[in-house]
N, CA and C atoms as an extended XYZ file, in Angstrom:
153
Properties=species:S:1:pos:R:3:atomname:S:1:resname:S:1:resid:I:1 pbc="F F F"
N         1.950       26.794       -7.871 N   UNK     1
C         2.782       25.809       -7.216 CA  UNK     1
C         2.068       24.458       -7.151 C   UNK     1
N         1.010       24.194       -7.486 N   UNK     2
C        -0.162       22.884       -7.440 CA  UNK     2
C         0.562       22.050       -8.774 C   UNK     2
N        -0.244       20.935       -8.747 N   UNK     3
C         0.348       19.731       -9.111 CA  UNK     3
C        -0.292       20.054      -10.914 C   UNK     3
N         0.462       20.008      -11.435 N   UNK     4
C         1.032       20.404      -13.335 CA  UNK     4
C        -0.006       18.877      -14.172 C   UNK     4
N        -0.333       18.851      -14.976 N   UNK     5
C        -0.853       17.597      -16.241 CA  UNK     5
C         0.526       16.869      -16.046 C   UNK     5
N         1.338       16.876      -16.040 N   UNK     6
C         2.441       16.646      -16.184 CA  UNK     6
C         2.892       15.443      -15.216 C   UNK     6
N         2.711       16.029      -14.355 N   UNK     7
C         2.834       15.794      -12.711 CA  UNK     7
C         1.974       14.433      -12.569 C   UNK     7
N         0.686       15.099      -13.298 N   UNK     8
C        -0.526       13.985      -12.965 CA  UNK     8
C        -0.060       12.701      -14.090 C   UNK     8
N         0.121       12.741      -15.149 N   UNK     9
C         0.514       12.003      -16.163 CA  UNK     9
C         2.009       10.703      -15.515 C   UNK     9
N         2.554       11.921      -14.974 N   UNK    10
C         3.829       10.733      -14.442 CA  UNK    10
C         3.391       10.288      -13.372 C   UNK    10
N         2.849       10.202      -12.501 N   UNK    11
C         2.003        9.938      -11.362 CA  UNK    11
C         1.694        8.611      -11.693 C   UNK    11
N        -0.023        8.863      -12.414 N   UNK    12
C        -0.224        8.062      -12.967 CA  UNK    12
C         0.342        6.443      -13.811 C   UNK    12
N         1.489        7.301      -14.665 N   UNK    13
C         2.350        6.046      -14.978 CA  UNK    13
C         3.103        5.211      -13.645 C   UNK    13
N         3.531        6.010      -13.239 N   UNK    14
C         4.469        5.403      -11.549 CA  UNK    14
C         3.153        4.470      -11.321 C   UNK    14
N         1.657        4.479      -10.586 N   UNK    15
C         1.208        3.742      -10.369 CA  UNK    15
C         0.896        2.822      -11.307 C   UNK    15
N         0.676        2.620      -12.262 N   UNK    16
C         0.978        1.646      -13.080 CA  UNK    16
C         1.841        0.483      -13.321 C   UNK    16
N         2.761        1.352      -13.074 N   UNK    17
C         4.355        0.059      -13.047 CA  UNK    17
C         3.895       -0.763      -11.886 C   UNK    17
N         3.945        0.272      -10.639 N   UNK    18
C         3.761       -0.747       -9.557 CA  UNK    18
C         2.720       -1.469       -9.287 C   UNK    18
N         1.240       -1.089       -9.510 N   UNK    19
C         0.473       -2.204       -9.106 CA  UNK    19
C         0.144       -3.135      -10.557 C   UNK    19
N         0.183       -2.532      -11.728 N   UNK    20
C        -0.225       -2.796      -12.553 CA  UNK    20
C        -1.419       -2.492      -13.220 C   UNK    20
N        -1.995       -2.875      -14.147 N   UNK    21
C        -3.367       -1.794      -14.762 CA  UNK    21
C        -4.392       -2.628      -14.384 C   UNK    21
N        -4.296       -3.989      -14.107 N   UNK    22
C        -5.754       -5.278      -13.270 CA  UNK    22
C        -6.170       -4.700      -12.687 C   UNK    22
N        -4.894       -4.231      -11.277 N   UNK    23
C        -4.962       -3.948       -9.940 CA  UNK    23
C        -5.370       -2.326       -9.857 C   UNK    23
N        -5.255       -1.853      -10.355 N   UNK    24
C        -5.780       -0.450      -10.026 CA  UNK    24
C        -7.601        0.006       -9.718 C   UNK    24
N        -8.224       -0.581      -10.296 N   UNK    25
C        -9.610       -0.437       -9.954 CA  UNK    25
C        -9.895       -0.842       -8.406 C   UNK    25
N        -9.077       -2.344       -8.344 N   UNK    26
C        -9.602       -2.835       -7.303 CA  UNK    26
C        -8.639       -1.569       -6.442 C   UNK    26
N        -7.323       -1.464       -6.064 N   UNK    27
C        -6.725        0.000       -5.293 CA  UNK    27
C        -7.766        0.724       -4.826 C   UNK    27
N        -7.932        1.720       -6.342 N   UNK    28
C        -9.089        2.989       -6.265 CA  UNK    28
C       -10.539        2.184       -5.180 C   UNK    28
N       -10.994        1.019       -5.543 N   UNK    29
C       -11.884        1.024       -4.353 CA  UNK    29
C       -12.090        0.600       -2.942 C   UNK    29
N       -10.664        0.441       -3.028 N   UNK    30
C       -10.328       -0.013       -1.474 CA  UNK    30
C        -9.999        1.128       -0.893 C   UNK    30
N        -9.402        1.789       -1.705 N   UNK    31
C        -9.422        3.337       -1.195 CA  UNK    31
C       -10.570        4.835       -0.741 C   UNK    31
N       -11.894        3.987       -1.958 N   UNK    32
C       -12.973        4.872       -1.766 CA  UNK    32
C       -13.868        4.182        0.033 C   UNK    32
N       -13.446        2.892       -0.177 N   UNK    33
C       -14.115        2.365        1.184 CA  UNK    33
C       -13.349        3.185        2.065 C   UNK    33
N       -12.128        2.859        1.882 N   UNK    34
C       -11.911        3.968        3.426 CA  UNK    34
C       -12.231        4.756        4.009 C   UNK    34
N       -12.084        5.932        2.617 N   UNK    35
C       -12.592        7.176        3.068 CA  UNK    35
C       -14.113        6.930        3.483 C   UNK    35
N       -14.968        6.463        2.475 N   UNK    36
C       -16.241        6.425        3.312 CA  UNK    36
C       -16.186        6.199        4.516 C   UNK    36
N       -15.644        4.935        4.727 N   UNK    37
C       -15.622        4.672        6.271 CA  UNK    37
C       -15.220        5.879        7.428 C   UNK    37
N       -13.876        6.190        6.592 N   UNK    38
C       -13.715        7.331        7.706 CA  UNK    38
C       -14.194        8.284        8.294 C   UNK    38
N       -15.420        8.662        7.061 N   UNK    39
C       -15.864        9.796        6.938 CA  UNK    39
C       -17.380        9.413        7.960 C   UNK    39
N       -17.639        8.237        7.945 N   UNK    40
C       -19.065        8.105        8.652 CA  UNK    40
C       -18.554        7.789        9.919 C   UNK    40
N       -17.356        7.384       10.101 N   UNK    41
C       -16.642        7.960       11.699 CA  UNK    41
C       -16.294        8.428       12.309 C   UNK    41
N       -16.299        9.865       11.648 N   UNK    42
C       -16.139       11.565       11.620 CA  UNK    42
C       -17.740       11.765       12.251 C   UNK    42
N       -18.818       11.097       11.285 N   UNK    43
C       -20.076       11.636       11.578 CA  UNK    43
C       -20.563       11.154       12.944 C   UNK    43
N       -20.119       10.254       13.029 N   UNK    44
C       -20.495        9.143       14.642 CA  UNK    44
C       -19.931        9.757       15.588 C   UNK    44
N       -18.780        9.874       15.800 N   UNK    45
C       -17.731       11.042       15.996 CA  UNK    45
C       -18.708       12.724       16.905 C   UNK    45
N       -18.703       12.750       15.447 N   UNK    46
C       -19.844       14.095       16.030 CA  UNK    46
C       -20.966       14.055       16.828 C   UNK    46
N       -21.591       12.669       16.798 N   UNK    47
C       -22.748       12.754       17.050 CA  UNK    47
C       -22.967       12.526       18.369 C   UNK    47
N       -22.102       11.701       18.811 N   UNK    48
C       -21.427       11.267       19.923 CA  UNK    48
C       -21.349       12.383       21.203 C   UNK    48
N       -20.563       13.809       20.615 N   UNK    49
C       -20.221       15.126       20.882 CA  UNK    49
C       -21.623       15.936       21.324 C   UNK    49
N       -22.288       15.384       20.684 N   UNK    50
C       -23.737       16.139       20.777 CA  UNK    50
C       -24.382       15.454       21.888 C   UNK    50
N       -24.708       14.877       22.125 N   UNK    51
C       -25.652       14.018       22.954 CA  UNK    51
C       -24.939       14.238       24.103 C   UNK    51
């Protein structure tokens, strides 16, 4: 039931149309900041819990 080549292929194109092919790197790393971010506010988070 998981997501098909297929799936990923039209995906892929869909984001394309919309941001365009410039804009996609910059996307993907505005997106990897997040998660980092989020993720070291998960850890703060925890640490917080501890103390």
């Amino acid at each position: 039931m998981g997501i098909s080549f297929g799936h990923l292929i039209l995906l892929l194109v869909i984001v394309l149309v919309i941001f365009g092919a410039g804009k996609v790197p910059q996307v993907m790393g505005d997106i990897a900041k997040g998660i980092k971010a989020f993720k070291d506010g998960m850890k703060d988070a925890d640490n917080d819990t501890q103390k």
